[in-house]
Residue, then its C-alpha position, 0 to 999 in steps of 0.5 A: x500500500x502507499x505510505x501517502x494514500x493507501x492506494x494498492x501499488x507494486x513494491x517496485x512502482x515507480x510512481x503512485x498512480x493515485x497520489x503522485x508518490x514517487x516509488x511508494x514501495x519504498x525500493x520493494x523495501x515496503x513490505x518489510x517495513x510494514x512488518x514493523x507497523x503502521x509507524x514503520x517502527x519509529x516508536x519502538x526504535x525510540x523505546x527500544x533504543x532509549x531502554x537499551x542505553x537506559x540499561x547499559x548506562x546502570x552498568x557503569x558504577x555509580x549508579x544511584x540505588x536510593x533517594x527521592x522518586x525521580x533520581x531512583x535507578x540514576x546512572x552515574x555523571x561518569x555514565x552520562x557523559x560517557x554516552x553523550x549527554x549534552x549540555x554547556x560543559x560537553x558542548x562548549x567546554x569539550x567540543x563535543x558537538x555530537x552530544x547534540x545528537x545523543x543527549x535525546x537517547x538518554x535518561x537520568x533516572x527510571x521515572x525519567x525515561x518511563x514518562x518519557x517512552x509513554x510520551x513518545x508512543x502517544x504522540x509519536x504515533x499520533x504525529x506518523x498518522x498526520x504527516x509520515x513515519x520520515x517527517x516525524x523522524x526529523x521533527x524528532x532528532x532535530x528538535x532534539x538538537x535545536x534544544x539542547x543547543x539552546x540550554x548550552x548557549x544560555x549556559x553561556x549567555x545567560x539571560x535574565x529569565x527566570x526558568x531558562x538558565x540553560x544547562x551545563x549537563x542535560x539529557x533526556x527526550x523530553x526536548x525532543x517531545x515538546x518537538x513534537x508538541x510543535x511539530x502538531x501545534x503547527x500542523x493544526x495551524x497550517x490544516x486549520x483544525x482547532x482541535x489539534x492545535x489546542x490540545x497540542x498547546x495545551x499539552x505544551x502548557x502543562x508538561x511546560x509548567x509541571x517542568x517548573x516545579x520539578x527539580x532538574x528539569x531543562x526548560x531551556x531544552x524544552x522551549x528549543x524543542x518546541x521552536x525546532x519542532x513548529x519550524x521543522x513542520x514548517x519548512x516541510x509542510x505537513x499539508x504536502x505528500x511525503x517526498x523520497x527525500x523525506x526518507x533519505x533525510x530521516x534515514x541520514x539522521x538515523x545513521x548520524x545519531x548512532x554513528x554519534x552514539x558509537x563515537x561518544x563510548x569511543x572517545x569516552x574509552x579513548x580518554x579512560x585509556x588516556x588517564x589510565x596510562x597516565x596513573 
């Protein structure tokens, strides 16, 4: 079937006959794909990805055993910089610009990435049923980095505004959601559907105020998010058909983040030898 308008097509058709769609069998990778569901897998690539990280980040020592609810299970600093969290210090202070991209994998504690996997399967798949699996992809990571380099520029140039300090260490996916939050506030705008961009806001709003009252959490990170988001929508026009393009640029995102998260443990094992040889 056609990712764009269901019309039945031939997995090596080179253009949709109903729709327009160029190659809607995906280079007679559609079949497989679909295997994977109606999301072509973006949501439990994110939750499989982000558990996976979650699990082996508790591998490293120091993890936190006990204490309040939302630093129980919480890998240690050590942890967290070794796979990539993002923030002022990796950012700025370490040239590690490829935190940017790896930060949105990782989580600081269990109830941390619990709410943000739920999170991920409501709105993530309700973003794939309005504009594609590809779109949602780039909404995803970009809005990711779009957040994370807010917090670590105000880290830098803070500006007095109270809750938006920015951060010298940050993670999470939450950033990376309020991209998403974007991504339907504007879709709802553009489609003219009120019920859509109302809820999108109203989310926004809520999750934005819980943030405040939550110790750690990044609204800096959150805020990018949303801009990133609502302008990812924008450029790509959500009311358009998905193009191949859309594809390639998703897929290229994919490959780029875990490139980003191998080279992050890389670098981490890098220094660790460094420092070993050097004591």
């Amino acid at each position: 079937m056609c990712p764009s308008c269901g019309s039945l097509v031939g997995v090596r058709d080179e253009k949709c006959y109903t729709c327009g769609r160029t190659n809607p069998g995906l280079w007679g990778f559609g079949p497989a794909l679909r295997q994977l569901g109606a999301d072509f897998g973006f949501v439990p690539l994110v939750i499989g990805t982000s558990s996976i990280l979650y699990v082996l980040m508790l591998l490293v020592p120091g993890v936190q055993l006990v204490g309040g609810m939302m630093t129980f299970l919480a890998p240690s600093t050590r942890a967290m910089v070794m796979f990539g969290a993002s923030g002022a210090n990796p950012v700025f202070g370490n040239g590690w610009w490829w935190t940017l991209l790896t930060a949105t994998w990782l989580h600081g504690s269990f109830l941390h990435i619990l709410f943000n996997m739920m999170w991920v399967r409501d709105l993530g798949s309700s973003l794939v049923d309005l504009i594609g699996t590809p779109r949602t992809v780039i909404v995803y990571i970009v809005s990711g980095i779009c957040g994370f380099l807010l917090s670590s520029v105000m880290w830098l140039v803070p500006i007095p505004i109270p809750f938006f300090h920015g951060a010298p260490l940050t993670l999470g996916a939450s950033a990376a959601l309020f991209g998403l939050l974007g991504a339907l506030y504007h879709y709802g705008r553009k489609s003219g559907s009120s019920y859509i961009h109302s809820q999108a806001l109203n989310y926004a709003v809520i999750l934005f105020v819980m943030g405040l009252f939550v110790p750690g959490v990044d609204n800096t990170a959150h805020a990018g998010g949303f801009i990133g988001g609502y302008a990812v929508s924008a450029v790509f026009n959500p009311l358009t058909r998905e193009k191949g393009d859309h594809l390639l640029i998703a897929l290229g995102l994919v490959v780029l983040t875990f490139l980003s998260l191998a080279y992050s443990l890389f670098n981490s094992f890098q220094i660790l030898s460094r420092i070993s040889a050097g004591g």
